[in-house]
matplotlib code that plots the C-alpha trace (Angstrom):
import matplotlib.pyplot as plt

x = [-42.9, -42.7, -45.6, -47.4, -50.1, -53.1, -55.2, -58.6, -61.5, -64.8, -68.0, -68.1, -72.1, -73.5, -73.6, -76.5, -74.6, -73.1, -76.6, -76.6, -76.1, -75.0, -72.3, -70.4, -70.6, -68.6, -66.5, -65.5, -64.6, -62.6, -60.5, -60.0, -58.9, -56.2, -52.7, -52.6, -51.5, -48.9, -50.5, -53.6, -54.0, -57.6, -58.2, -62.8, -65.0, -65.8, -62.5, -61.9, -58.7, -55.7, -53.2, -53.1, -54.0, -52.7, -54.6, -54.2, -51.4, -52.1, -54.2, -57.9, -57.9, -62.2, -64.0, -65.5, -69.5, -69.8, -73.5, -77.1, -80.2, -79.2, -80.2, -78.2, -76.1, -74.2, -73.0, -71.5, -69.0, -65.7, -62.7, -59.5, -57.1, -53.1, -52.1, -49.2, -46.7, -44.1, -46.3, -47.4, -43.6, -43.6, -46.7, -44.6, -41.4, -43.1, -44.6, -42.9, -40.2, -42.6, -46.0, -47.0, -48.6, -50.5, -51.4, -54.7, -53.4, -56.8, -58.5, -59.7, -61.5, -64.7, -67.4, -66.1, -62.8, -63.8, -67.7, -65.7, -62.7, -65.2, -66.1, -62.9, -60.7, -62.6, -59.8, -58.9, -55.5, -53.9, -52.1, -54.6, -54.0, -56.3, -55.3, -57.3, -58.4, -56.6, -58.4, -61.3, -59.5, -59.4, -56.0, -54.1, -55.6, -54.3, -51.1, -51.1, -51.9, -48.9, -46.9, -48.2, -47.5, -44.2, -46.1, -47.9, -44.6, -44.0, -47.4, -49.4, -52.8, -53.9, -57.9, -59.7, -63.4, -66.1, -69.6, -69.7, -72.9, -74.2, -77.1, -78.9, -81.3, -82.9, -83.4, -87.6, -87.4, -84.7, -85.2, -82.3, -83.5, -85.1, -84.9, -81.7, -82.7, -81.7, -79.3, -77.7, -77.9, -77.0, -73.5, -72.7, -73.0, -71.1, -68.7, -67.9, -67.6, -64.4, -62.6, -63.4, -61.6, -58.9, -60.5, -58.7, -58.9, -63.4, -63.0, -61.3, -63.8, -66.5, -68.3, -69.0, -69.2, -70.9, -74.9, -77.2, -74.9, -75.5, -77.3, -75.3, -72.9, -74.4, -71.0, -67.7, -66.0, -67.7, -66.1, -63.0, -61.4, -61.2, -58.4, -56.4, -56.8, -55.9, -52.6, -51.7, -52.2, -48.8, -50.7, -53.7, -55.0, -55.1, -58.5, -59.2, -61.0, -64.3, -65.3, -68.9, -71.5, -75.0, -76.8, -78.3, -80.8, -80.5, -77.0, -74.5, -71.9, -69.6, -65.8, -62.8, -58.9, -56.0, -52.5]
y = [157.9, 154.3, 154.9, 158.3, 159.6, 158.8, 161.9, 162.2, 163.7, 163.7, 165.6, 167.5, 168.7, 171.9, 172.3, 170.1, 167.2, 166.7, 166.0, 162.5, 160.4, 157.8, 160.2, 161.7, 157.8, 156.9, 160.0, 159.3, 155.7, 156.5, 159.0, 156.3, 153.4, 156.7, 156.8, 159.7, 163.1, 165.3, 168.3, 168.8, 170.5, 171.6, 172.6, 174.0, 174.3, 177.4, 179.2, 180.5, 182.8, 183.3, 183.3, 180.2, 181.8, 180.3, 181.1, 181.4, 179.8, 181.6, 179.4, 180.8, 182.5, 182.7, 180.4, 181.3, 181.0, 181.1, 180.1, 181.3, 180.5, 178.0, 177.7, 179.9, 176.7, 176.1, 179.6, 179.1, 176.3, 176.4, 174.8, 175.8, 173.6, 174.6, 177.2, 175.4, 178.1, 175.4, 173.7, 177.0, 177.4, 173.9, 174.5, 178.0, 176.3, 173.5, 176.0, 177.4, 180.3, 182.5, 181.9, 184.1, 182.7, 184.9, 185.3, 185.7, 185.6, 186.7, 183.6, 181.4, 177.9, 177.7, 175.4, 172.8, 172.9, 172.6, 171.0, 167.5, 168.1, 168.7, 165.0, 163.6, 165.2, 166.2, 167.3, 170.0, 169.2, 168.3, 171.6, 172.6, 174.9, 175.7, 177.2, 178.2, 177.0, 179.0, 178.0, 175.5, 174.3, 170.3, 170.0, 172.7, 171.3, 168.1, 169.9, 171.5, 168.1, 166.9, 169.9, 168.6, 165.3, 165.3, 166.4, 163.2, 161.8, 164.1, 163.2, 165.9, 164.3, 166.9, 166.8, 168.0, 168.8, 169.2, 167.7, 164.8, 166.2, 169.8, 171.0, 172.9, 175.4, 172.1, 170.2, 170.0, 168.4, 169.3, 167.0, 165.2, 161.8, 162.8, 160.6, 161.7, 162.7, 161.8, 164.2, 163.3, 159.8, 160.0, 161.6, 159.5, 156.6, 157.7, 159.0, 155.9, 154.3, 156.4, 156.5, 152.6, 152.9, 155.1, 157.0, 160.0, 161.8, 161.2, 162.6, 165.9, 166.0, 165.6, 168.8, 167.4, 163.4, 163.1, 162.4, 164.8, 167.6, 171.1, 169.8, 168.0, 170.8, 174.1, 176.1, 173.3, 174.6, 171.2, 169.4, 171.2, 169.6, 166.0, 167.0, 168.3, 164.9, 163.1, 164.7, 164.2, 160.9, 158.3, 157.3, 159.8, 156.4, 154.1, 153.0, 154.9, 153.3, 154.8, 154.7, 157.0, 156.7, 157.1, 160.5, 163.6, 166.1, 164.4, 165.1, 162.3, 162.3, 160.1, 160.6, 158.6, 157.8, 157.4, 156.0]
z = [131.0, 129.4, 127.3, 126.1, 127.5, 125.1, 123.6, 124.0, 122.3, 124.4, 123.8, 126.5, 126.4, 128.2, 131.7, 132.7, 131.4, 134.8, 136.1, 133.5, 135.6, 132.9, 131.3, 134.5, 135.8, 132.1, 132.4, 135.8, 134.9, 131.9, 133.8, 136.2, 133.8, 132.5, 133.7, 136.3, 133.5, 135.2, 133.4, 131.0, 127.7, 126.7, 123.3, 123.2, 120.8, 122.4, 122.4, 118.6, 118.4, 116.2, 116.1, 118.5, 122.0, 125.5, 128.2, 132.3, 133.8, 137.1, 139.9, 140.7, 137.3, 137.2, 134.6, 131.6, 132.1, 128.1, 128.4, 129.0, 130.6, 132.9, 136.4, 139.1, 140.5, 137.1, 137.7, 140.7, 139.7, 140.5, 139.2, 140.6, 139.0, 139.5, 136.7, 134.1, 133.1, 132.4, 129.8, 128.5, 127.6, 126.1, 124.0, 122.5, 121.6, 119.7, 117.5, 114.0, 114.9, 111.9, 114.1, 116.5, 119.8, 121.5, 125.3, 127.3, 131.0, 132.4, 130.7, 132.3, 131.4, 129.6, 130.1, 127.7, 129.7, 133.0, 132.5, 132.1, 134.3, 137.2, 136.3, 135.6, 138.1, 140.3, 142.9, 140.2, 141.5, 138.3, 136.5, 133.4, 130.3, 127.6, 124.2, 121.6, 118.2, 115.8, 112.7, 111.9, 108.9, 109.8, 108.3, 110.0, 112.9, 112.2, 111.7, 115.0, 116.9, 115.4, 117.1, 120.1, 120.5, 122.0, 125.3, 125.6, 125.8, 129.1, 130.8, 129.3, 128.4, 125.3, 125.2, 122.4, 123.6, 121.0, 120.4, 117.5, 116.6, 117.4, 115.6, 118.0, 116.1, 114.5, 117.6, 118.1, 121.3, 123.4, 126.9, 127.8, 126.6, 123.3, 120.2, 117.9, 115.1, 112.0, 110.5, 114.1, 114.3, 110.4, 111.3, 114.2, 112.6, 110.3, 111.9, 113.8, 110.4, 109.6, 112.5, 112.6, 109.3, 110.3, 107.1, 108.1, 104.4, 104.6, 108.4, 107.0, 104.2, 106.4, 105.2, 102.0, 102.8, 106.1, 106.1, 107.9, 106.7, 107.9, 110.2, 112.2, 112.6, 111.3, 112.5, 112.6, 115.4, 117.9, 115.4, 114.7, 118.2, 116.9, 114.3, 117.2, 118.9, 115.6, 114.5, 118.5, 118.1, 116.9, 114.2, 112.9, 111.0, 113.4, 115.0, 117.9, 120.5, 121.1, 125.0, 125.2, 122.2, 122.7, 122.4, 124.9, 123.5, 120.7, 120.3, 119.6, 122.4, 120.6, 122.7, 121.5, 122.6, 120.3, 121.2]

ax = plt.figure().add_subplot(projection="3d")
ax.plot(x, y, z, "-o")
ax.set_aspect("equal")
plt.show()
């Protein structure tokens, strides 16, 4: 390719996020203003496993419905996007020769895989592999973006999917278009502060530094996914641009792109 694909990190909400009318309409437009990828890499919030873990490369592989208490129709989604053995191989050989990778061929995408693909390519014709988060340590993860970028220059777009802000057990009013409160709109603002900043040393830290901490992020792993998308990036520092702020539930749905 004559440029990289960019990486993306995008807050990828629960299910019912596809019924926003606002973000699938922002989603959809971002996808389109992205240089068609020749393959995808997911990297969820809601896939922990280590050593790092690839998952199906086998087409028709049946999602992961990692949710509960939705209505019936969110669990009959489908998403049959091709299976990416070749890029599977890739992801293996740009790991250390000490580091075991690990393999979950009957795993298929979960719902902060496939909730925005449905949205962004909605053809599901574009080959898709998820891996796992090895480790919510923000500077390994950094580390392992880094590993990765060498796909971006192959067409891979590497997606880290997350949630900027994710403190459900203190959200008092959970409709779509509640009022954010303010340990979230505390941490988003934030947030946008530092990767304005390209403060990538505050980001890291942000257990410590960041307002409307534990809050915001009561467990790290919505959070974790950014690091990924940083150490993919050419330049973890630079200043990413920011293409979907705003909030839903209250949550801050703030998704970024980095060269």
């Amino acid at each position: 390719m004559t440029n990289p694909m960019p990486a993306l990190f995008l807050s990828h909400g629960a299910p019912p996020l596809v019924d926003s009318d606002l973000w699938v309409s922002q989603l959809a437009k971002w996808a389109g203003d992205l240089p068609r990828p020749k393959a995808i890499l997911m990297v969820s919030a809601h896939w922990e496993s280590a050593p790092l873990t690839i998952g199906s490369t086998t087409t028709g592989t049946p999602l992961v419905y990692d949710f509960g208490g939705f209505p019936e129709r969110f669990y009959r989604t489908r998403y049959e996007s091709p299976g990416a053995p070749e890029l599977a191989a890739q992801v293996v050989s740009l790991m250390p020769d000490d580091e075991t990778v690990s393999h979950q061929p009957q795993r298929g995408l979960d719902h902060g895989a496939y909730v925005p693909l449905t949205v962004m390519y909605p053809d599901a014709d574009i080959p898709v592999l998820q891996i796992s988060l090895p480790t919510l340590d923000p500077q390994r993860l950094l580390h392992l973006g880094e590993r990765l970028r060498p796909l971006r220059e192959q067409g891979v777009l590497i997606v880290g999917s997350g949630f900027t802000t994710h403190g459900l057990p203190f959200l008092r009013d959970p409709s779509p278009d509640a009022k954010a409160p303010g340990w979230s709109s505390e941490f988003d603002a934030w947030a946008d502060e530092r990767l304005a900043a390209g403060d990538v040393d505050s980001l890291i830290d942000f257990r410590s530094l960041a307002p409307g901490m534990p809050y915001a992020h009561p467990t790290i792993e919505h959070f974790a996914p950014l690091f990924v998308t940083l150490g993919a990036s050419s330049d973890p520092e630079q200043i990413p641009r920011q293409v979907i702020d705003g909030f839903w539930m209250g949550l801050a749905k703030r998704s970024i792109q980095v060269a």
